[in-house]
C-alpha positions in Angstrom: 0.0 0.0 0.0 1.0 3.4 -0.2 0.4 6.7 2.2 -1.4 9.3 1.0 -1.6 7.6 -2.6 -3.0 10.3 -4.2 0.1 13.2 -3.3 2.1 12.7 -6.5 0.6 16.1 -8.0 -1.1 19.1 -5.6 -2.6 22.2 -7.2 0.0 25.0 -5.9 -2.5 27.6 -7.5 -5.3 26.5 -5.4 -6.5 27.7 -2.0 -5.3 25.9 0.9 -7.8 22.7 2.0 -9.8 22.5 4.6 -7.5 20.2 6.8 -5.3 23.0 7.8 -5.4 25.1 10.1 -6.6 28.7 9.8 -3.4 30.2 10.3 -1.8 28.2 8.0 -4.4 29.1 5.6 -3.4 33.1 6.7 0.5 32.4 5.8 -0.7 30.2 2.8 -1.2 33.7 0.8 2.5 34.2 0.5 3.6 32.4 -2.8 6.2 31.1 -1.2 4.8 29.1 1.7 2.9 27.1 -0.4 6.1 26.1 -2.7 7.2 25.1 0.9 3.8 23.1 1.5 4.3 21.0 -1.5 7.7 19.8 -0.3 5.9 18.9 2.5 2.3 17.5 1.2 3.7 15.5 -1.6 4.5 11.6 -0.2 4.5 9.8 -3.3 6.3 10.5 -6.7 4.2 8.3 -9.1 0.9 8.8 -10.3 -2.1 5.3 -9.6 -0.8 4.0 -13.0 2.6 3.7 -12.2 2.0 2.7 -8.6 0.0 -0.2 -9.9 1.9 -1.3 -12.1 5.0 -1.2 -9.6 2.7 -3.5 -7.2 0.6 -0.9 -5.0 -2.7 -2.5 -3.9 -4.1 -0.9 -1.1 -4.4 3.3 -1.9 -5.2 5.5 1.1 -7.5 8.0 0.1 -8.5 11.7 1.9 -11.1 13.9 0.2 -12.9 17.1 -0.2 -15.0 19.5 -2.2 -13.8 22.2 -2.4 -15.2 25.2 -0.4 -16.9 28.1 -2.9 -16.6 25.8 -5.7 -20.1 25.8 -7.5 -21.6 22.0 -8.1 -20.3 19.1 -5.6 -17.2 17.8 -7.3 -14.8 15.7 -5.0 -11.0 16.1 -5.3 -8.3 14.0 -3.2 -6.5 16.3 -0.6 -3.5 16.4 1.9 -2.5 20.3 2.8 -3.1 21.2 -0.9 -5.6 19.9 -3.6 -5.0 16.6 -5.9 -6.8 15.9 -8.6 -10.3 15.0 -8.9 -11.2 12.0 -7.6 -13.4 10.6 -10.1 -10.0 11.1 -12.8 -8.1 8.8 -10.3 -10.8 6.0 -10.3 -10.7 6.1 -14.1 -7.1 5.4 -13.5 -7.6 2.7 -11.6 -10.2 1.3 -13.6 -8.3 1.4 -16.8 -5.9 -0.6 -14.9 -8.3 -3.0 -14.1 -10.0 -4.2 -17.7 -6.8 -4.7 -18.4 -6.2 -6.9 -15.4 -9.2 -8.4 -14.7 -7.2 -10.7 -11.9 -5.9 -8.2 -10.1 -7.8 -6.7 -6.7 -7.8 -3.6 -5.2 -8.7 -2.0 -2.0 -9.6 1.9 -2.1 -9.9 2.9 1.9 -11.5 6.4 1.8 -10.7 7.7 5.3 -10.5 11.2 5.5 -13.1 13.6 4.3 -13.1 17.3 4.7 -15.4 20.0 4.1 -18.6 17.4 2.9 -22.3 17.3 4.1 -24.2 13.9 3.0 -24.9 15.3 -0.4 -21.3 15.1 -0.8 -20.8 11.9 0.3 -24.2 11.0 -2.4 -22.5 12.7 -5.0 -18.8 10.9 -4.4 -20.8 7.3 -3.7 -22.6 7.6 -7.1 -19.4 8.2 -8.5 -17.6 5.3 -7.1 -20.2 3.1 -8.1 -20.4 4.7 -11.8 -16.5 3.9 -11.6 -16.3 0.4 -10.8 -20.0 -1.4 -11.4 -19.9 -4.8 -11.0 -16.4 -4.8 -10.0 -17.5 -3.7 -6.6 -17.1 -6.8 -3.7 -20.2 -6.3 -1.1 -19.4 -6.7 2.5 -18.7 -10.1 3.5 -16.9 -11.8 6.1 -13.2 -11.1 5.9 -12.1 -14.4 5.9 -13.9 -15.7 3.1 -12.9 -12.7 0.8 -10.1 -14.9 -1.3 -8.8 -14.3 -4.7 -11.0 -17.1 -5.5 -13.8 -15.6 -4.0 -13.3 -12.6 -6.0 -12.3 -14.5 -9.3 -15.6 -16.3 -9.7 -17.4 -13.3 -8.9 -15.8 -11.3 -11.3 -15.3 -8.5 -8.9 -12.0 -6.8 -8.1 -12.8 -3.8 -6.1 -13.5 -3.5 -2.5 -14.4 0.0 -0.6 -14.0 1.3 2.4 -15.9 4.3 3.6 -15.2 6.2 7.1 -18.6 7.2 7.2 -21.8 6.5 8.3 -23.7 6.0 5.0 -21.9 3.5 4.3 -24.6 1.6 5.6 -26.9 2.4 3.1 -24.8 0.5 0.3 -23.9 -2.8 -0.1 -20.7 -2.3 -1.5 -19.1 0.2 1.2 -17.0 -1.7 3.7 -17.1 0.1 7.1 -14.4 1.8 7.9 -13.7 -0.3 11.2 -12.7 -3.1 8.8 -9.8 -1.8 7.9 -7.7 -0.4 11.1 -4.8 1.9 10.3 -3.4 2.7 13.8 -0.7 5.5 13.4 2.2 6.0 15.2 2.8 9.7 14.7 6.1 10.1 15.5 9.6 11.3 13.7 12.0 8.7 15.2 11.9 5.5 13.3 13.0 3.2 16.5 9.4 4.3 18.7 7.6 3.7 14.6 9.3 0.0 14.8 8.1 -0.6 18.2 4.7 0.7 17.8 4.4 -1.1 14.4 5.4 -4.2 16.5 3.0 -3.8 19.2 -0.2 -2.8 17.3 0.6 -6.1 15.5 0.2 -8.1 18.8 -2.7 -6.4 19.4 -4.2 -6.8 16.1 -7.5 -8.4 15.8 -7.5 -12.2 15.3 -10.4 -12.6 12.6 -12.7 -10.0 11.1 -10.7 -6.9 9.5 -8.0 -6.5 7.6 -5.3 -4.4 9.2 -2.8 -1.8 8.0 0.4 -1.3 9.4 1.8 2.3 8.6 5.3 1.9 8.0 5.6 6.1 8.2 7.3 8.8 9.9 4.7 11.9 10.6 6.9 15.5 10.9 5.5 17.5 13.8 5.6 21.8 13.1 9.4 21.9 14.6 10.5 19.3 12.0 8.8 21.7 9.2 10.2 24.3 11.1 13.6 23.5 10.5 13.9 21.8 7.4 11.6 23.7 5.5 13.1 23.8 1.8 14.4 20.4 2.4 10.5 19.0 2.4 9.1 15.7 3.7 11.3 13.3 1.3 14.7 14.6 2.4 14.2 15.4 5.7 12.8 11.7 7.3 12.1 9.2 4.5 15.5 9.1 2.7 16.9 8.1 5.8 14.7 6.0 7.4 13.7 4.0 4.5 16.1 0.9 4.9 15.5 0.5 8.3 12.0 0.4 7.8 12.5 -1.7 5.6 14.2 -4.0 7.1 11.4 -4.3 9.3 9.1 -5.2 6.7 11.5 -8.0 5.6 11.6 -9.5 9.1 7.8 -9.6 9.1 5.6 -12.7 8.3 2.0 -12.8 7.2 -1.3 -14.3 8.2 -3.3 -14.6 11.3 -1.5 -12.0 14.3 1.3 -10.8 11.6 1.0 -8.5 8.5 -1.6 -7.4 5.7 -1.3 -4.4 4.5 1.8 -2.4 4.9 2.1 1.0 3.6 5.0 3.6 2.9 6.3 7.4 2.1 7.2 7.4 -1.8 7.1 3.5 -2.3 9.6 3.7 -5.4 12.7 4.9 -3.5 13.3 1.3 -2.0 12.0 -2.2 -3.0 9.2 -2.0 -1.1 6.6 -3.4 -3.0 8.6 -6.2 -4.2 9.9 -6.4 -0.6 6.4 -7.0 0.8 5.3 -9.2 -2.1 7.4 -11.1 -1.6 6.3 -11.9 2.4 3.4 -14.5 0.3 6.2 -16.9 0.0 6.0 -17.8 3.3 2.7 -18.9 3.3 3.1 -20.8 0.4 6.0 -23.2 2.3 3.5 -23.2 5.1 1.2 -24.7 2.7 3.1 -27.0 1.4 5.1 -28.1 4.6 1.3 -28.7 6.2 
């Protein structure tokens, strides 16, 4: 998976979202603190396509309208705006006719600035996306590629929100846990990564661990030109993912582990690669 999936490109031009604060929207009419924004918004380098097609399944997804805006378009979000979301699940959904095996998981979590005709408006969209690709709730465990194969359906949802009750095909949010460590030292990200594991839920939801460092204002503060990429990820990457290599999956260890521009190491390869273990469990049973 990959953090903030949707970063690769934010509108310098446009106003300031509506997840910052107001007196970062203040300082946000200075040109030149929102040059120093992007450095800091931007956490992946390549667009859906290309994360795709280097092995990204699981895209973490926050939202908005866009305040003033006449109409109730969507557009993906983080400090600055992204593009719309409705161009992204074309993306995606070009990616999927042409790989009609592949499945995806699209966990919606963060919504800013939307009343329920919002959330109408970006449902109806989703579904217009996707169709009959769209996997209805079910239990967890019995969601296998199989499964999905012989329903022809490689798409599943998940919606932070309350109407996602109302549709079928919206997995609630609580089935897909993302606990986050917020922190800038990558030994306290290792041990809570570790521990949330131990604590992770034995059946019933999927479960993301997020293999990333979070800046706090001081870190902005004093790295400002240097931006989010040079500051903690470069750094950090090989330890974290040395982590990931240690890890195993299935019941009580890793699912879904996502990362800070996913390109710069072999992550996705890295965590692909983490199925081969339960294939020699397989075949040793």
């Amino acid at each position: 998976g990959s953090h903030d999936s949707f970063s690769y490109w934010v509108d310098e031009k446009s106003p300031v979202g509506p997840d910052q604060a107001t007196a970062i929207k203040r300082l946000a009419r200075i040109s030149l603190v929102k040059k120093i924004m992007k450095k800091w918004s931007v956490t992946q380098n390549l667009t859906f396509k290309e994360q795709l097609e280097g092995g990204i399944r699981y895209f973490d997804l926050r939202v908005s309208s866009k305040p003033g805006e006449i109409g109730q378009e969507i557009y993906f979000i983080h400090g600055l705006f992204g593009i719309k979301v409705w161009d992204g699940l074309m993306e995606i959904n070009t990616f999927l006719e042409q790989h009609p095996k592949e499945v995806i998981f699209l966990d919606f979590n963060h919504f800013y600035a939307m009343d329920d005709s919002h959330h109408y408006f970006l449902i109806n969209r989703i579904h217009s996306a996707f169709e009959s690709k769209l996997c209805s709730v079910e239990c967890v465990e019995y969601v296998t590629l199989q499964y999905m194969w012989e329903r022809k359906q490689d798409v599943l949802i998940f919606y932070h929100y309350p109407l996602c009750r109302e549709y079928p095909f919206l997995w609630p949010g609580n089935k897909m846990p993302a606990p986050w460590a917020n922190t800038t030292n990558v030994h306290k990200l290792l041990q809570f990564l570790e521990t949330t594991l131990e604590e992770r839920s034995r059946y019933g939801t999927f479960h993301v661990s997020q293999a990333i460092l979070t800046p706090r204002v001081k870190t902005i503060a004093r790295h400002l030109i240097r931006g989010l990429k040079n500051t903690l990820v470069h750094r950090n990457l090989p330890m974290i993912l040395n982590w990931v290599k240690a890890q195993k999956p299935g019941v009580m260890g890793v699912n879904i582990i996502t990362s800070d521009f996913v390109e710069l190491v072999d992550f996705a390869a890295t965590v692909i690669a983490l199925n081969d273990l339960l294939l020699e469990e397989d075949e040793s049973a």
